[in-house]
N, C-alpha and C positions, 0 to 999 in steps of 0.2 A: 602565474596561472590566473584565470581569467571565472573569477566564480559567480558567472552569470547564469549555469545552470541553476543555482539557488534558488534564484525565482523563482524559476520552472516548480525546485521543489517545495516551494512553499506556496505556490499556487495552488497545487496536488493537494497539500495537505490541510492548506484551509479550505476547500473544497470538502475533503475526507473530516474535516472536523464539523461541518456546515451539515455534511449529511448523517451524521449519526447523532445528531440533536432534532429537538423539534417536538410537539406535543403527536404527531403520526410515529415517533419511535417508539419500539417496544426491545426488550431483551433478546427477541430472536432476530431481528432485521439486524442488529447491532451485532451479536456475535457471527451471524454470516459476513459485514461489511468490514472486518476485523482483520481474517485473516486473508480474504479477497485485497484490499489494500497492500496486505505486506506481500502475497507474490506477484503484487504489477512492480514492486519494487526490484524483484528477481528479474521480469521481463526486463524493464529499464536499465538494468545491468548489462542485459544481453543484448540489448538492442542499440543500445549505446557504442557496445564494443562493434556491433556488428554495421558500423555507420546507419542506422536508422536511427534519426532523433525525432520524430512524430512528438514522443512526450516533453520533447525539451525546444517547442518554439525560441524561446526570447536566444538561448543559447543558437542555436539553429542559424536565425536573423544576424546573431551578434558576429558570428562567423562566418556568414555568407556562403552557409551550407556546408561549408568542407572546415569539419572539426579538428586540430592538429592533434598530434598521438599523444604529449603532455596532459591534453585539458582532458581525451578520453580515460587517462589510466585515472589522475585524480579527480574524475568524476565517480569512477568506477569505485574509487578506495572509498571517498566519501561514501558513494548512496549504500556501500556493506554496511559500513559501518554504521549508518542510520537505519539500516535494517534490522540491523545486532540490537541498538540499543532501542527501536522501535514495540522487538520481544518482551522487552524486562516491564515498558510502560503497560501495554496490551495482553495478556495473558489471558483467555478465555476461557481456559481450561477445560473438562468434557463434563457434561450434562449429565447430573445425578440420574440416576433407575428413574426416582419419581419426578424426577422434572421432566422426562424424558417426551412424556406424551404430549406435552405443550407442544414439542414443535412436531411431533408426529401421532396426530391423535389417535390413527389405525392401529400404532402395535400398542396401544395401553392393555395391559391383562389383566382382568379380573382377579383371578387365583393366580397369585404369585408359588 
């Protein structure tokens, strides 16, 4: 097997680590870019199987476009499974009552 997709995915993810840093980050850009990351990893599953590799250049190049069905399933196994354990790292969890207006300043209520 041929794990040149790799790259690919640790291009993504130093990217995704690159953009949820930085002194313009706040708590709400971060819990949106959270779970937005983990279902491109859903698409990338499905588009993989589906021979579209757009997210997987180096892999793409290294195979000269036509992926053979070995590298697609255990790309497929791998990027679940870094999906799985991607969860356990990231957990964002839902937004207390009173935090709540932070990211939505209209419904704060007065009289609870």
């Amino acid at each position: 097997m041929s794990p040149v997709y790799l790259a690919d995915v640790f291009n993504h993810l130093n990217y995704f680590n690159t953009s949820i840093q930085g002194t313009a980050m706040n708590i709400n850009t971060t819990s949106e870019r959270i779970p937005a990351f983990a279902n491109k990893l859903s698409i990338w599953i499905s588009n993989i199987g589906l021979d579209k590799h757009a997210n997987f250049p180096q892999l793409h190049e290294n195979s000269n476009g036509k992926i053979s069905l070995p590298v697609v399933l255990e790309t497929n196994k791998n990027i679940c499974k870094f999906r799985q354990s991607f969860h356990g790292y990231f957990q964002p969890g839902e937004v207390s009552v009173s935090q709540a207006w932070m990211q939505d300043p209209l419904i704060f209520n007065q009289n609870p």
